[in-house]
Structure formats: C-alpha cells, structure tokens
C-alpha positions in Angstrom: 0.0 0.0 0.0 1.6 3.4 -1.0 0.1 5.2 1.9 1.8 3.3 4.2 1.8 -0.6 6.5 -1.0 -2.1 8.1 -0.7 -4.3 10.9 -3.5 -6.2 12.4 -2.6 -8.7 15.4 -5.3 -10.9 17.2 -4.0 -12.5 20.1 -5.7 -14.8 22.8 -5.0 -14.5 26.4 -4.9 -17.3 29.1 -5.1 -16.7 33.1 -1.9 -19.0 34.4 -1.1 -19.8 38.0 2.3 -18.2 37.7 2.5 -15.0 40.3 3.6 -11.8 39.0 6.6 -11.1 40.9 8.1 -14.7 40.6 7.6 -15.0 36.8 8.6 -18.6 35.2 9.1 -19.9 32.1 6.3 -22.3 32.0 3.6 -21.5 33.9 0.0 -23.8 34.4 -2.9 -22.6 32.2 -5.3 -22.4 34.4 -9.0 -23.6 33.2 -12.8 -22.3 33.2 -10.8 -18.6 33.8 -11.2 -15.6 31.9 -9.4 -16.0 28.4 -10.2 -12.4 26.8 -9.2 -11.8 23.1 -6.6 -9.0 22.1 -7.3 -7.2 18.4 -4.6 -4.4 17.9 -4.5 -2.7 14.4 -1.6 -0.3 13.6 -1.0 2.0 10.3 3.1 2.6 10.0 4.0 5.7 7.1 6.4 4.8 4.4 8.9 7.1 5.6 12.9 5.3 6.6 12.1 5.5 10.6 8.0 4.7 10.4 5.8 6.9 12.3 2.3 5.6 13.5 -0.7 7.0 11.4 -3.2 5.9 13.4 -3.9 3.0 16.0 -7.0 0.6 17.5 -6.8 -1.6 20.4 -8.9 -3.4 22.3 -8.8 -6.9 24.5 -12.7 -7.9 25.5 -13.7 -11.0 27.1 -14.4 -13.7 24.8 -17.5 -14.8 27.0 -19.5 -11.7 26.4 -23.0 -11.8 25.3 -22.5 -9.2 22.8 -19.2 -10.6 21.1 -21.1 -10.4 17.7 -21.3 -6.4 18.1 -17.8 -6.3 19.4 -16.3 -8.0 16.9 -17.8 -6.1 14.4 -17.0 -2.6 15.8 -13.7 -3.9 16.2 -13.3 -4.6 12.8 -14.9 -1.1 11.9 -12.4 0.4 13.4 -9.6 -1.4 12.1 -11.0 -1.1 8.4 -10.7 3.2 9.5 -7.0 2.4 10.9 -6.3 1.0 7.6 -7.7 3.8 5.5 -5.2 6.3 7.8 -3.4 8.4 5.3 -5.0 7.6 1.8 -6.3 10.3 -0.4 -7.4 13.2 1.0 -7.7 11.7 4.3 -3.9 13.0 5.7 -3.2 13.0 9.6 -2.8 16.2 11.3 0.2 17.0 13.5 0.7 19.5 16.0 3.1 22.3 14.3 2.2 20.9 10.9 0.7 24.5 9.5 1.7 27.9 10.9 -0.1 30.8 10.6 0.6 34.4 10.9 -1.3 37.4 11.4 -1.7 39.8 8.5 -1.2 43.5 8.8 -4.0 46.0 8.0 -4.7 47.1 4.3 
C-alpha cells in the first residue's frame, strides 16, 4: 500500500497460575478462567524511521454476550485504521501549518 503498512494482530490471552513477581518460564494454564481476546491494528507511514498513522486496540472478554457487536466494531475500526493516510484523508500534527497574522490594508 503506497500510503503506508498495516498491521492487524489478534491474540488470545490465558489466566496461568504463575505469580507476578516470581515470573517462570512455564507456567499452568489455568481452566474455566477468563481468556479475553486481544485485536490491535496499527498504520506505520512509508517514511525510513515509520511513524504511526493511526492506532486501535482493544482486548474484550471472549465470553461476552454481545461478542457479535464487538467483533464487528472492532473490525470497523480497524478497516478506518487501515484507511489512515490515503487520499485526502492526511493526519494532522501538532506544528504541521503555521499561521501568521496579517497587517491592516
């Protein structure tokens, strides 16, 4: 894509019995717990050191009722993540335009 990468990572998560400050290398999944799903989209510029254009994430529990709306406002916003920076649609930065004041006529 000329206007830049897109990245789109879904990951699933897994509650383990491993404790936070002792971390191991293999840890216990454990079972009937919470195993929410990760979707992060990212849009990287073309330019030698990529910049992000625009970003989406969001990890919701996989058990919810309304997974069907979720999933497909997830994917709405990816699909606008992926459309950063094509046509007319360019990303504003701070600093980007400067404007002066004009003296009287």
């Amino acid at each position: 894509d000329p206007s830049g990468t897109f990245v789109q990572l879904r990951l699933g998560l897994a509650q383990t019995a491993c404790r936070k400050r002792a971390p191991q290398r293999h840890c216990r999944v454990l079972e009937n717990r919470r195993k929410p799903i990760c979707l992060a989209c990212y849009k990287f510029d073309t330019s030698d050191v990529p910049k992000v254009l625009d970003k989406y994430h969001n990890c919701g529990p996989s058990h919810h009722l309304a997974a069907k709306e979720i999933r497909q406002r997830d994917e709405a916003e990816c699909r606008a993540v992926e459309e950063a920076g094509k046509g007319g649609d360019t990303l504003y930065l701070p600093g980007m335009f400067a404007f002066s004041r004009g003296l009287p006529a």
